[in-house]
C-alpha positions, 0 to 999 in steps of 0.5 A: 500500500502508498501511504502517506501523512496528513493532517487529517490523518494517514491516507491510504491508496491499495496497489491495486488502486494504483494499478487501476490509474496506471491504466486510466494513464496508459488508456489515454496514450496516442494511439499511433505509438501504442503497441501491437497488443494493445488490450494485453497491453492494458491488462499488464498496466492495470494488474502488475501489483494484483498480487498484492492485497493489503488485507490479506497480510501479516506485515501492515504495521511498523515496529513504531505502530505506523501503516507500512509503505510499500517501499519498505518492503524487502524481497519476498519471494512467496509474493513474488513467484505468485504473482508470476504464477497469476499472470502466467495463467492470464498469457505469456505476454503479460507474463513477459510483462510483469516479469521485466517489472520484478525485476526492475523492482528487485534489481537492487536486492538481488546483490545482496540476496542470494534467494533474490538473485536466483530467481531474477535469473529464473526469470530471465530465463522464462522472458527469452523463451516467452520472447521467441514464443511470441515473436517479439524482439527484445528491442520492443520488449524494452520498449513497451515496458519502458511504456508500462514503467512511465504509466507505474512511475506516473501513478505513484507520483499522483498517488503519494501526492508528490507534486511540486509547488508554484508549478514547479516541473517535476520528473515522471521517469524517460517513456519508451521513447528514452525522452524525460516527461515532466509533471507540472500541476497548475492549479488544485485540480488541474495538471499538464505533462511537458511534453504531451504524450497523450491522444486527446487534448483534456481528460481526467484521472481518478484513484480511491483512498482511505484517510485512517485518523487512527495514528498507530496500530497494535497489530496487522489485525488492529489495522485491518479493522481501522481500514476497512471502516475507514472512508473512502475518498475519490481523488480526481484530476483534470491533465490539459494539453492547452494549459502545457501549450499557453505555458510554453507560449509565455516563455 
């Protein structure tokens, strides 16, 4: 889970939420630079953190009491191999997909985890044979993950409430295209991206939250409770082409 501290209290975005605005993002990208299997495409975008499910672990709270982030995590293999096995049953592109995730994910682990590195190289492995399978090269392969980590990269930043004051530029992360995008948000419900990757010139993106005004929790249980009677929030945004162009034109 993405969490964050607040006045009000801790807000709370699920995985799975964070891989729904993913998609709404990657939904929305030109379409003459989108790739071949666009749906799978999608698919991948929207449910690479889908083995994560918040409510179902064991490890949600610090040793301080507070709700874990999801980067405190380290290496679980158990989460890890199944999430492998989850898209593999849906089809070895996705699969191909998620797997180039993990590892980039888990890079850094893998120099000091010999469990870790042992099965990034599993999987590597597994991503030739899908690649050939499918008939898709590695330069593609590459580039449509460069795509879905852009969409990850982007999500996360909206989801952690990252943005920049005084329309300040803020990096999203280089898109498949090796080219650097910047966030920029221009008003409390508006943002622009620089440069506009997108096919039409307005829409919106939306993602659910929770805000928990409990600060600290005894155990999983505790806050497993306090979550589910938790309300939830909708976050919605307004991303403009016209507003990246006028900005651009006053320069």
């Amino acid at each position: 889970m993405i969490v964050t501290y607040k006045e009000d209290g801790w807000h709370i975005v699920t995985q799975r939420s964070h891989g729904i605005l993913a998609a709404q993002i990657a939904a929305n990208w030109r379409v003459k630079d989108r790739p071949e299997r666009w749906i799978e495409t999608l698919l991948a975008i929207a449910e690479h953190d889908d083995a994560e499910v918040e409510l179902e672990g064991e490890n949600l709270v610090t040793p301080a009491g507070g709700p874990v982030n999801f980067d405190m995590n380290s290496f679980d293999l158990a989460h890890y191999e199944k999430l492998s096995r989850l898209t593999l049953t849906k089809n070895r592109y996705i699969a191909l997909l998620i797997s180039l995730h993990i590892e980039f994910l888990n890079r850094p682990a893998a120099a000091n985890n010999i469990e870790c590195k042992k099965f990034l190289k599993k999987q590597a492995t597994l991503r030739e044979k899908w690649r050939k399978a499918l008939n898709i090269t590695e330069t593609e392969t590459l580039r449509i993950y460069n795509f879905m980590e852009w969409c990850d990269a982007f999500s996360l930043l909206l989801c952690q409430d990252n943005l920049p004051p005084e329309k300040r530029k803020l990096e999203i992360s280089t898109g498949p295209e090796k080219k650097m995008y910047y966030l920029v948000q221009i008003d409390d419900e508006t943002l622009t991206v620089q440069p506009w990757p997108f096919e039409t010139t307005n829409f919106h993106l939306s993602y659910e939250y929770r805000i928990i005004k409990q600060l600290e929790f005894s155990s999983s249980a505790d806050f497993r409770q306090a979550f589910l009677k938790a309300p939830v929030k909708e976050q919605i945004w307004n991303l403009s082409k016209q507003i990246a162009h006028e900005k651009k034109s006053k320069v």
